[in-house]
C-alpha positions as CSV (number, residue, x, y, z in Angstrom):
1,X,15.3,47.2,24.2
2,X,18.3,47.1,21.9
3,X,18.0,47.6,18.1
4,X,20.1,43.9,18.2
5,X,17.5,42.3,20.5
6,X,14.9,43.8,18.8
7,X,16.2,42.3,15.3
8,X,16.6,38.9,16.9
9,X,13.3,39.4,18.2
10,X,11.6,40.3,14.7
11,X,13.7,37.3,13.3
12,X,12.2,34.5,15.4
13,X,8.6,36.2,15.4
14,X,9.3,36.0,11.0
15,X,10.1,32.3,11.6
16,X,6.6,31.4,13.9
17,X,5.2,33.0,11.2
18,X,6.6,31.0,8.1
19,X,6.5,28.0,10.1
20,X,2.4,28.5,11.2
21,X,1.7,29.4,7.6
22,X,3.4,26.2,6.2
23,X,1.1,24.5,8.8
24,X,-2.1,26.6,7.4
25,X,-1.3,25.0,4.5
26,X,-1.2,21.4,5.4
27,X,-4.3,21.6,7.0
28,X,-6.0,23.8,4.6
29,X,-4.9,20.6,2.1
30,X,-6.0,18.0,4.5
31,X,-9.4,19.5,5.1
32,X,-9.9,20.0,0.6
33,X,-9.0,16.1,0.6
34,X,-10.9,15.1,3.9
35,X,-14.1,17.1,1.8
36,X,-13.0,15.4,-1.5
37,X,-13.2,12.1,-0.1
38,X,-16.5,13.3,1.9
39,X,-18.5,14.0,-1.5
40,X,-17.3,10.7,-2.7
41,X,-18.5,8.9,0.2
42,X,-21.8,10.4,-0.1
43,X,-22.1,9.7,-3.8
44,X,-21.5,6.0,-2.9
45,X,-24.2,6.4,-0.4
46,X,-26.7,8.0,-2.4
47,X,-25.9,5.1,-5.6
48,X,-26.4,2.2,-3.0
49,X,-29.7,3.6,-1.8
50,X,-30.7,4.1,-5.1
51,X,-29.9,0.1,-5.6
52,X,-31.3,-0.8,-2.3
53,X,-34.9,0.9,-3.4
54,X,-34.8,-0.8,-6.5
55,X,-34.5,-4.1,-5.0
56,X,-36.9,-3.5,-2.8
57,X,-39.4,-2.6,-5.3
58,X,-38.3,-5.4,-7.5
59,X,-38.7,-7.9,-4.1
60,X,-42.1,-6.2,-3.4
61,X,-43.1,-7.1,-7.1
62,X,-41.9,-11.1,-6.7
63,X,-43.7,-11.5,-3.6
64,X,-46.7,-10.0,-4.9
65,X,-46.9,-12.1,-8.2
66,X,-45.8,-15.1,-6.0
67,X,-49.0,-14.4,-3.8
68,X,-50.9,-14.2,-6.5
């Protein structure tokens, strides 16, 4: 192999390995957001259980002092 082929070579290998970085990065910031917006989710979740529990006691509660 030629020193010239061998620097065209190393060239195009340097630019695969530019260009798969850059896309490391895109979906090393996609997954961050995708687990931002995860823990968000779940806070929602856990806040509208929370809610659902209290009505439920609170219902419980009516229906008992309406039986009684």
């Amino acid at each position: 192999m030629s020193l010239d082929v061998a620097n065209k070579t190393n060239i195009e290998l340097q630019k695969t390995i530019k260009k798969q970085s850059l896309q490391l990065t895109e979906l090393q910031n996609h997954y961050d957001e995708t687990q931002r917006q995860l823990a968000v989710t779940l806070d929602q979740c856990a806040i509208a259980t929370r809610k659902v529990q209290s009505l439920s006691a609170e219902l419980e509660e009516l229906r008992a002092n309406y039986d009684n």
